[in-house]
Each structure stands twice: as structure tokens, then as C-alpha cells.
C-alpha positions in Angstrom: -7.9 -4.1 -29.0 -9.2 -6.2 -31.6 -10.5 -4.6 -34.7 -8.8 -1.7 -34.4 -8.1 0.9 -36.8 -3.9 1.9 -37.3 -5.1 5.5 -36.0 -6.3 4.1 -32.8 -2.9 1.7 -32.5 -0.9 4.7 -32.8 -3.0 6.5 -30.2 -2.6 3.8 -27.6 1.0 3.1 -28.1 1.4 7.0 -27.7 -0.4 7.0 -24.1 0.8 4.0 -22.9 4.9 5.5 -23.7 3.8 8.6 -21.8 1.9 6.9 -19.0 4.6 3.8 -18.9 7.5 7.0 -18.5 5.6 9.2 -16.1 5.4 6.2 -13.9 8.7 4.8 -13.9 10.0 8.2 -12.8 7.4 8.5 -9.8 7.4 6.6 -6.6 3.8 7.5 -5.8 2.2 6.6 -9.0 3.9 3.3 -8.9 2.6 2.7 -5.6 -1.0 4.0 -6.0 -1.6 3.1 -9.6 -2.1 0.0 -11.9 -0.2 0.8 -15.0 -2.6 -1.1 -17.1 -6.1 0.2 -16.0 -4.4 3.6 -16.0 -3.5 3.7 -19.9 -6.8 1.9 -20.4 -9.0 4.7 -19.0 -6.3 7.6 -20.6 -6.8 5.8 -23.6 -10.7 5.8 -23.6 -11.0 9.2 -22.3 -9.0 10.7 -24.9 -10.1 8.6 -27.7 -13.7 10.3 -27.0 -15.6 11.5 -30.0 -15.5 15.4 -30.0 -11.9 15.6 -27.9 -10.6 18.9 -28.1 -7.9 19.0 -29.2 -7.8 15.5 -30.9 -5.1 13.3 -29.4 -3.4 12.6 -32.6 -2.9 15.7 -32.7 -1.9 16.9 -29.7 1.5 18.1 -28.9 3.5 16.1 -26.9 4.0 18.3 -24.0 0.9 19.1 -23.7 -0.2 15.7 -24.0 2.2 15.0 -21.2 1.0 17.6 -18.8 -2.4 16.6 -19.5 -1.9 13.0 -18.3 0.3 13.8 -15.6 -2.2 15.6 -13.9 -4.8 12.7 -14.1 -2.3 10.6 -12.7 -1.9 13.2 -9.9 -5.6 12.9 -9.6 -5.9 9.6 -9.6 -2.7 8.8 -7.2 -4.2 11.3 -4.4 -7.9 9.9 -5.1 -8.8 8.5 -1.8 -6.2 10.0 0.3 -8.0 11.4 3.0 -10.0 7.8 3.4 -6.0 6.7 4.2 -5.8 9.3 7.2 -6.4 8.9 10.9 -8.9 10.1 13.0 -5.7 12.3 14.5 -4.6 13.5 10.8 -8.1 14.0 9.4 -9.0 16.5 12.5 -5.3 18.5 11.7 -6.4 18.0 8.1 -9.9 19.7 9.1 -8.6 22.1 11.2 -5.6 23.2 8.7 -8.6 23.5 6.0 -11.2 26.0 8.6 -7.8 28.6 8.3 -7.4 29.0 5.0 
């Protein structure tokens, strides 16, 4: 982060507290996730031009929330390529009923 403006500091150290917190307190996420790649994309999705609201200005719960549930996503991304034949058919089959 080179060249980088105090604004932008302060809007990575924010992420990276919240992300660094969520996964310390979840099993999953510190199994499934790199911390480091994981603040890095948080980071340069929110610090998009045009993000509504801005992230600097963002309050904290919702800021939390919102990252939690790309963590969630990212944790359970590729799930179902984990499964067995045997689970992905119950899987399947649990899906057809609903």
C-alpha cells in the first residue's frame, strides 16, 4: 500500500480489525479462508469508486454484517465440489423437495 492517501490507511485498518475479529471468533472461516487475501479483496471491493454507502462512512454494524456475509460466502464457496457422490445425490435429492 504504497502511496496511499491517510483516508485509504484508515479504511484498511478498519477492514482488516473487523475481518481479523470475525475470524478469530469462527472455526470455519479460519479453516476455509486466508486472512490476508480476504481483507485484501474486502478492502478493494469497498474502496470502489461510487460505493454506496462510502465505507468511511459506514456504520460499524453495518459494516460488520456486511463483511460477515462475504466471509459466509466466501467460506461455503466450493462446498458442494467437497461432497461425495453419496452426499451430492442426498444434496440433489433434498433440493427436488423443496
Amino acid at each position: 500500500m504504497n502511496n496511499t492517501s491517510l483516508k485509504e490507511k484508515t479504511v484498511f485498518k478498519r477492514v482488516s480489525a473487523i475481518v481479523e475479529d470475525l475470524i478469530a471468533h469462527n472455526s470455519v472461516y479460519q479453516e476455509r479462508l486466508d486472512k490476508e487475501q480476504i481483507i485484501n479483496y474486502i478492502y478493494h471491493l469497498f474502496n470502489q469508486p461510487n460505493t454506496v454507502p462510502a465505507i468511511d462512512i459506514m456504520v460499524q454494524d453495518d459494516l460488520i454484517n456486511r463483511i460477515n456475509g462475504i466471509l459466509v460466502l466466501h467460506s461455503v464457496a466450493g462446498t458442494l465440489n467437497d461432497f461425495t457422490p453419496e452426499e451430492m445425490a442426498i444434496f440433489d435429492e433434498a433440493i427436488k423437495r423443496k
